[in-house]
C-alpha positions as CSV (number, residue, x, y, z in Angstrom):
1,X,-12.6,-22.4,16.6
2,X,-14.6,-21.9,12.7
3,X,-11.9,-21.7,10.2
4,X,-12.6,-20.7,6.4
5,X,-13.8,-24.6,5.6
6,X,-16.8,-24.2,7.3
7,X,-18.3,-21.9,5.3
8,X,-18.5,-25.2,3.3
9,X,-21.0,-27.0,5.2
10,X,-23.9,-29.3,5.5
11,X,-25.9,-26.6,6.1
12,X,-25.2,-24.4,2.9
13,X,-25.3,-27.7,1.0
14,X,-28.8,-28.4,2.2
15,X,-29.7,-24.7,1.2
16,X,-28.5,-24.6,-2.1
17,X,-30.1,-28.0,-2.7
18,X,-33.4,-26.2,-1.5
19,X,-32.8,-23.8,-4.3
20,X,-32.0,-25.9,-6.8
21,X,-35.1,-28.1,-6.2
22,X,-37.6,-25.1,-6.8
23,X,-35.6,-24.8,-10.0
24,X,-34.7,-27.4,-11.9
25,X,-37.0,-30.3,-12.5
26,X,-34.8,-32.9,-12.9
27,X,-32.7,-32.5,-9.6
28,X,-32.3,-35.4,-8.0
29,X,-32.1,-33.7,-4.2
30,X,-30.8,-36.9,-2.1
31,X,-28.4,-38.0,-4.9
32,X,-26.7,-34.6,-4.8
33,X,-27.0,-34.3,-0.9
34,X,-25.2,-37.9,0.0
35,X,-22.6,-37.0,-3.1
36,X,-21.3,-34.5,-1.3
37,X,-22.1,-34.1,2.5
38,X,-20.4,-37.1,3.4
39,X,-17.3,-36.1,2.3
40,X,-17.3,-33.1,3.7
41,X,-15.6,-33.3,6.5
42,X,-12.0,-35.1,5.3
43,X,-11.6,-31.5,2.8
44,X,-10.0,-28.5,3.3
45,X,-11.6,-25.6,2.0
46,X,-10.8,-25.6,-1.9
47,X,-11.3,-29.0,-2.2
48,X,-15.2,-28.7,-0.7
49,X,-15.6,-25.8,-3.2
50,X,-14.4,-27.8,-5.9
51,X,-16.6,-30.9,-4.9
52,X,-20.1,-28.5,-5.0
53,X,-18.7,-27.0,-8.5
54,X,-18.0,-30.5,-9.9
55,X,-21.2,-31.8,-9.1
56,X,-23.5,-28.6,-9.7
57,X,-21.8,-28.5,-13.7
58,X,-22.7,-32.6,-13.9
59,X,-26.6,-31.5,-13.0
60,X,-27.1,-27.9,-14.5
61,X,-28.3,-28.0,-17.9
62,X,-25.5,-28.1,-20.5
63,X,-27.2,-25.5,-22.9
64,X,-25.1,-22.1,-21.8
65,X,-28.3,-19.7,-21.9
66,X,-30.0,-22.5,-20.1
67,X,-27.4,-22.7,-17.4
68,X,-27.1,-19.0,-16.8
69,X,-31.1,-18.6,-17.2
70,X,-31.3,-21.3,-14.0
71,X,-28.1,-19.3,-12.2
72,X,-29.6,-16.5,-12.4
73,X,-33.0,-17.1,-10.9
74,X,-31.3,-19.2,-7.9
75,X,-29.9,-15.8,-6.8
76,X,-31.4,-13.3,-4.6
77,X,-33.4,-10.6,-6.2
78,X,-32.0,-7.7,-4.3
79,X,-28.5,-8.8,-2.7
80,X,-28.1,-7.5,0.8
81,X,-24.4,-6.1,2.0
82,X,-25.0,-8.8,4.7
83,X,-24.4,-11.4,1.4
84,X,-26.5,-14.1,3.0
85,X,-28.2,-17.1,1.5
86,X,-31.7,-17.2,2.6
87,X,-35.5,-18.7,1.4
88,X,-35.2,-15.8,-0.9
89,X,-32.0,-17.1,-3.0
90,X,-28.5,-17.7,-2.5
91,X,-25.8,-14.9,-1.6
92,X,-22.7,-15.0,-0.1
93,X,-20.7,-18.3,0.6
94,X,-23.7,-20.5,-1.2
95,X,-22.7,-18.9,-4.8
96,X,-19.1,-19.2,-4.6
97,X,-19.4,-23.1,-6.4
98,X,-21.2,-20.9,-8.5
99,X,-19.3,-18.9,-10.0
100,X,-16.5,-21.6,-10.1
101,X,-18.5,-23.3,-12.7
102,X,-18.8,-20.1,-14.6
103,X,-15.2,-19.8,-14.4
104,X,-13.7,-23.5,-15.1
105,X,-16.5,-24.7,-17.5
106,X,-17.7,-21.6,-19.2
107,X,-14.6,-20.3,-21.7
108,X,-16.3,-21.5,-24.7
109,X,-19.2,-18.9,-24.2
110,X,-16.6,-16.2,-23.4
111,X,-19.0,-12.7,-23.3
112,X,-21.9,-14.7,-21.7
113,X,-19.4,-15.8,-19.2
114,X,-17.9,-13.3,-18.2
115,X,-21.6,-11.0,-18.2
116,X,-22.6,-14.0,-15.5
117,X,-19.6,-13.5,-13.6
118,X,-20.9,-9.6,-13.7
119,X,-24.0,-10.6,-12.5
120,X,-22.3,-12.8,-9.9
121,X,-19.9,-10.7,-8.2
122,X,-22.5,-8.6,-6.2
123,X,-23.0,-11.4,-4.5
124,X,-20.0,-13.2,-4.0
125,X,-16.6,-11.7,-5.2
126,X,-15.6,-13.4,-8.9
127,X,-12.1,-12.4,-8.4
128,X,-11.1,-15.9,-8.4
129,X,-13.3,-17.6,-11.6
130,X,-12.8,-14.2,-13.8
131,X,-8.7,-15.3,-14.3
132,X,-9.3,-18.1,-16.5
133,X,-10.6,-15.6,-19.2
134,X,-7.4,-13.7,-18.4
135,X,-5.3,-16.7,-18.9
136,X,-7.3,-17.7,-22.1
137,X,-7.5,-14.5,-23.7
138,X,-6.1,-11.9,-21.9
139,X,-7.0,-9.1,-24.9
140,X,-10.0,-10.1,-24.9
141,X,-11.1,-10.4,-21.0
142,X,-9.4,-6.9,-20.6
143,X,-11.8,-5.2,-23.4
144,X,-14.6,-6.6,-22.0
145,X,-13.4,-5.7,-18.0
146,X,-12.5,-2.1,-19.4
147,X,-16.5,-1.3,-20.0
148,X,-17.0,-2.0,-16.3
149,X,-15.0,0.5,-15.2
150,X,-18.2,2.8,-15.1
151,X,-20.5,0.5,-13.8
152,X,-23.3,1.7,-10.6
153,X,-22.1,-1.2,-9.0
154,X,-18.9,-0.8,-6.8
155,X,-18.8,-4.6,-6.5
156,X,-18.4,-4.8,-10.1
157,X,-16.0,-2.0,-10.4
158,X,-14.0,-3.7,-7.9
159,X,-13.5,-6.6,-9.7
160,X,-12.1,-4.8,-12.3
161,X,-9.1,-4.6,-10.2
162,X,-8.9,-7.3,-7.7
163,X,-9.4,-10.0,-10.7
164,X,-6.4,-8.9,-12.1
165,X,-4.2,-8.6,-10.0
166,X,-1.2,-10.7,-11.0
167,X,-0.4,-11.9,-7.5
168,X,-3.7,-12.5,-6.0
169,X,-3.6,-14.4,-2.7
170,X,-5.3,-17.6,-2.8
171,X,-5.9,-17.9,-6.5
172,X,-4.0,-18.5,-9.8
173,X,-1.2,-16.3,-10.8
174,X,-1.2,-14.2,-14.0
175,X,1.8,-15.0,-15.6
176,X,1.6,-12.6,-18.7
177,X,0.4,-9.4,-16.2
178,X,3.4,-10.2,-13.8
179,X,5.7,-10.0,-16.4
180,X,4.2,-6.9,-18.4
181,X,1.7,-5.2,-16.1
182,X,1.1,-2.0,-18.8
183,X,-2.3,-3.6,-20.2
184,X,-4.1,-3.4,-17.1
185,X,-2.7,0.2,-15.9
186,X,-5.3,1.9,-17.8
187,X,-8.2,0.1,-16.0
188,X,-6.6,1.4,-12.8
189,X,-5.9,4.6,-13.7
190,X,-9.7,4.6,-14.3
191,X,-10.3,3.2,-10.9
192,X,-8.0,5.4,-8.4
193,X,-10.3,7.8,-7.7
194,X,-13.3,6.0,-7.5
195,X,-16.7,7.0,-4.7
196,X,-15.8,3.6,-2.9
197,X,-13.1,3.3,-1.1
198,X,-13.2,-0.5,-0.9
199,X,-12.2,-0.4,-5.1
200,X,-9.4,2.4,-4.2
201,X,-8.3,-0.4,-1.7
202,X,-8.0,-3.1,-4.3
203,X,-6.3,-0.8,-6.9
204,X,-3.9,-0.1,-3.8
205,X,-3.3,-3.9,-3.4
206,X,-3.2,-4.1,-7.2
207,X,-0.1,-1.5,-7.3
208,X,1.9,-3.5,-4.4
209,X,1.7,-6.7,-6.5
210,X,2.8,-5.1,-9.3
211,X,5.6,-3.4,-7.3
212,X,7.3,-6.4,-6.1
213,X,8.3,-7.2,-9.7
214,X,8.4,-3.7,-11.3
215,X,9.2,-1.2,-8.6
216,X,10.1,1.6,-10.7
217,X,6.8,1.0,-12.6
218,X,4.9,1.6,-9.5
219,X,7.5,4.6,-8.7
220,X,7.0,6.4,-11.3
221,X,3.6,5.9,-11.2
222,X,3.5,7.5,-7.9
223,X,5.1,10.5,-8.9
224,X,2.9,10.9,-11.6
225,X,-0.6,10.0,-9.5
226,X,0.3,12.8,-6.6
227,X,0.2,15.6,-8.8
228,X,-2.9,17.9,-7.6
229,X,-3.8,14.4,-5.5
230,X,-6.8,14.3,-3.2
231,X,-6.3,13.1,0.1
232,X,-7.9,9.9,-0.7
233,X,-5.8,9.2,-3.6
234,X,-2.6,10.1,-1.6
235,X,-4.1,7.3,0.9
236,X,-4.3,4.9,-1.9
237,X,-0.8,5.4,-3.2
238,X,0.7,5.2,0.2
239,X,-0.5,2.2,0.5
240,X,0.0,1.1,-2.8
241,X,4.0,1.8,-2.0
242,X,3.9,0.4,1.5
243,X,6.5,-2.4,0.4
244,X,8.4,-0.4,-1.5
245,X,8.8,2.5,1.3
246,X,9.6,-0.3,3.5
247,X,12.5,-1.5,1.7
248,X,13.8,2.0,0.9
249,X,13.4,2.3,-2.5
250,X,15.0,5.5,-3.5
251,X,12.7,6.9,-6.3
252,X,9.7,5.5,-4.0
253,X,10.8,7.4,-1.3
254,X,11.5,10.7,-3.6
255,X,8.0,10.8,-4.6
256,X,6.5,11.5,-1.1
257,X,9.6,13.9,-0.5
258,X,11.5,10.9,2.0
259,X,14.8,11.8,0.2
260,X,16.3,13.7,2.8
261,X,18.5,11.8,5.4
262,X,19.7,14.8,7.2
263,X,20.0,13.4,11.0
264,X,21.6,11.7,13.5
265,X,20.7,8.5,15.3
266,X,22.4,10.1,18.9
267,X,20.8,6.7,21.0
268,X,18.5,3.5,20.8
269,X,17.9,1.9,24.1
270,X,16.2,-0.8,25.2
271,X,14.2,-1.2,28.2
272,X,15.2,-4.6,29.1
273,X,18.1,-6.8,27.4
274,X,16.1,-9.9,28.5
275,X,12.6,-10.9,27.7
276,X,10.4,-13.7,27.5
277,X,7.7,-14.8,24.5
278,X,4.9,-13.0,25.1
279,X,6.0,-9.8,27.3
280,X,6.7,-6.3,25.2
281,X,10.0,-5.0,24.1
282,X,10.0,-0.9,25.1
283,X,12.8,0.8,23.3
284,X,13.3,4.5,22.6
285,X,15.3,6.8,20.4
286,X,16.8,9.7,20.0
287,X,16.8,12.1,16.9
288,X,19.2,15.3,15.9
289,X,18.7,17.2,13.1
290,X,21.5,18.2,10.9
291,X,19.4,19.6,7.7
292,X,19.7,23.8,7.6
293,X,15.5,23.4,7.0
294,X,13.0,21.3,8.3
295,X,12.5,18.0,7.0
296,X,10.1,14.5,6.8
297,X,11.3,11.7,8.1
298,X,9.1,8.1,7.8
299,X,10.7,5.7,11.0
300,X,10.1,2.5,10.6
301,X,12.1,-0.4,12.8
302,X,13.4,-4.1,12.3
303,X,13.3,-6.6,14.4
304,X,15.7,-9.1,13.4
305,X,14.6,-12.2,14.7
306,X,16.5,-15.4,15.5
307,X,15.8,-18.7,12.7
308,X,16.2,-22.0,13.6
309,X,19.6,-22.1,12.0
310,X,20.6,-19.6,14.3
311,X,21.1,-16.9,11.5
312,X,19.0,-13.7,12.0
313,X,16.2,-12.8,9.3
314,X,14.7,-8.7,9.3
315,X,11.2,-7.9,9.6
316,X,10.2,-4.2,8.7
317,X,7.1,-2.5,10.9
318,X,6.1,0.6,10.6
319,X,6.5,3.2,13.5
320,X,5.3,6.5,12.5
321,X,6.3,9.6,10.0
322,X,7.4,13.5,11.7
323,X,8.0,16.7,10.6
324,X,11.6,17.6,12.2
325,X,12.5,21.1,12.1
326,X,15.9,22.2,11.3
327,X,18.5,21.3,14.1
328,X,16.3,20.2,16.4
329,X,16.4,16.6,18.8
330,X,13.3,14.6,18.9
331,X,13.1,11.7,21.8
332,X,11.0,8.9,20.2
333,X,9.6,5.7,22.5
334,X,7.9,2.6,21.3
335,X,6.2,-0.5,22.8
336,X,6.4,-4.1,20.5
337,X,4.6,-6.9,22.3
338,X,6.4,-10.3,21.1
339,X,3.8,-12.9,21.6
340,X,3.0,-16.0,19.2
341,X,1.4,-15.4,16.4
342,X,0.3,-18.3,13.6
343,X,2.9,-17.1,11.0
344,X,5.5,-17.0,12.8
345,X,7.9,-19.0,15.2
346,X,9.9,-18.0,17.7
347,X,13.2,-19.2,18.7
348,X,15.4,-18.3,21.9
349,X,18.5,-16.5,21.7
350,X,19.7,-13.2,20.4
351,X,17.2,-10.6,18.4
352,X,18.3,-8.0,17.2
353,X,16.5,-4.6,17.1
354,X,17.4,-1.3,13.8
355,X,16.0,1.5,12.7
356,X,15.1,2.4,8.8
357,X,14.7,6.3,8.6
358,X,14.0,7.6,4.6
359,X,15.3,4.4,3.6
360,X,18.3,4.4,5.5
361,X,19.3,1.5,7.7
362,X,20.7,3.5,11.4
363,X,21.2,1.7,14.9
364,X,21.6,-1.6,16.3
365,X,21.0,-3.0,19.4
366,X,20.9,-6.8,20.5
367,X,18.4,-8.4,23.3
368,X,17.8,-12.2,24.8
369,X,14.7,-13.8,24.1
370,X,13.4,-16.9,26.0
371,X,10.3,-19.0,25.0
């Protein structure tokens, strides 16, 4: 089965060697071809990007405006959404060693930099190479990301956000933004209600890295945001707050009018008390209201599975949200299939199945699993 690393291939090094051949005079095409393809295959997938990168910034001109002039014209004219390296220039996977070279060798021209890295992201997300301006100058990156904002180009606005986010899977943490994440709030304030909703789903994913170290931040940045909200924004903040609704954070839970935890938990069965790795847990429940008017109520359910030193460790997923009317009994079933998945491992013994309603933790019910 393909795995991320072989993006990284012979075959994209061959085409950007094409490229760089009908560019640059000097290139020495075999030289850079046995430098690298032979190696290939004993890397993982950052240490193949960071083989092209070293190599590209030993052969590209050392001149800045020189560099970026040659960058540039290896690029495709007219970037497809496909993002695909072809005769016409390289897009996609082919310019990510790229803009790695902008990133890690390009600090000392700052604005020209980070305007390549503009040019760049269309075709191939910068997210990655624009944090070491952050982590150099922070001010400075920021005033020059903050006149994106309004840019034609949702690629570009969407860098805005996903290349500062302090948490950023895959790539370098932000220290300074994780521990005051103020500066960058007006950028995103800017961004929430942008025509794309692939940048409303970075600033989303910006917000939930920011909660898990300042959840009242985010909180009352909810409250604030859902005033006169369009649907689309209420869709960003929910899922901006997905981690903090699942944990029950109180002044989270206020803002989308969770607060209320007028019921009762009258049963939660299971099915079967016994099941093996990869057949489905069926449970149901069973809901009274107690409120004098009707209420929301956001069900979510934990599945406390079994570690390997026998102690039992929560996982939150969520089930669904209802309108309860006052006094009123809903009946409520669910199907979870418990089959192996690459993140996790399973161990027999007893699981443990709850309920989180509004925050609060109701039910418990035990079941066997066998592998």
């Amino acid at each position: 089965m393909a795995t991320i690393k072989d993006h990284i291939s012979e075959q994209l090094v061959r085409c950007l060697a094409n490229h760089l051949q009908a560019h640059l005079s000097s290139f020495r095409r075999s030289e850079f071809e046995q430098l690298i393809i032979p190696k290939l295959p004993a890397l993982e997938f950052k240490q193949r990007v960071q083989l092209i990168t070293d190599e590209l910034h030993r052969i590209l001109p050392a001149d800045t405006r020189q560099r970026y002039r040659l960058i540039t014209a290896l690029l495709q004219p007219n970037v497809t959404e496909d993002r695909q390296s072809n005769e016409y220039g390289l897009s996609g996977w082919g310019t990510l060693p790229l803009c790695a070279v902008v990133g890690q060798y390009g600090q000392s021209a700052f604005k020209q930099s980070m305007e390549m890295l503009k040019a760049l992201t269309p075709h191939f997300s910068a997210e990655f190479d624009v944090r070491y301006f952050l982590l150099a100058d922070q001010s400075k990156a920021l005033k020059i990301l903050s006149t994106w904002v309004q840019s034609n180009n949702h690629h570009v606005r969407r860098l805005v956000s996903e290349g500062t986010r302090p948490r950023l899977p895959w790539a370098m943490q932000l220290p300074q933004l994780i521990a005051d994440p103020t500066p960058v709030l007006p950028l995103l304030t800017a961004l929430r209600d942008d025509s794309e909703e692939y940048v409303r789903r970075s600033v989303a994913n910006h917000l939930n890295d920011i909660a898990k170290d300042h959840p009242d931040l985010v909180a009352d940045l909810a409250h604030d945001w859902l005033k006169d909200a369009t649907p689309e924004r209420q869709k960003l903040i929910r899922h901006a707050c997905r981690t903090l609704i699942k944990q029950g954070h109180p002044n989270t839970l206020a803002a989308f009018g969770l607060n209320t935890r007028e019921f009762e938990l009258i049963d939660l069965k299971l099915k079967q008390r016994q099941i093996c790795l990869g057949e489905t847990l069926d449970f149901q429940c069973k809901l009274r209201s107690t409120a004098s008017t009707g209420q929301t109520l956001m069900i979510d359910y934990l599945l406390h599975f079994r570690k390997a030193n026998g102690q039992q460790k929560p996982k939150v997923f969520k089930w669904k949200q209802i309108t309860l009317a006052a006094g009123k009994t809903v009946e409520l079933s669910r199907r979870h299939a418990i089959r192996s998945i690459t993140t996790r491992r399973y161990y027999e013994g007893l699981q443990s199945l709850s309920l989180r309603i509004n925050g609060q933790d109701a039910g418990w019910t035990d079941f066997e699993l066998t592998c």
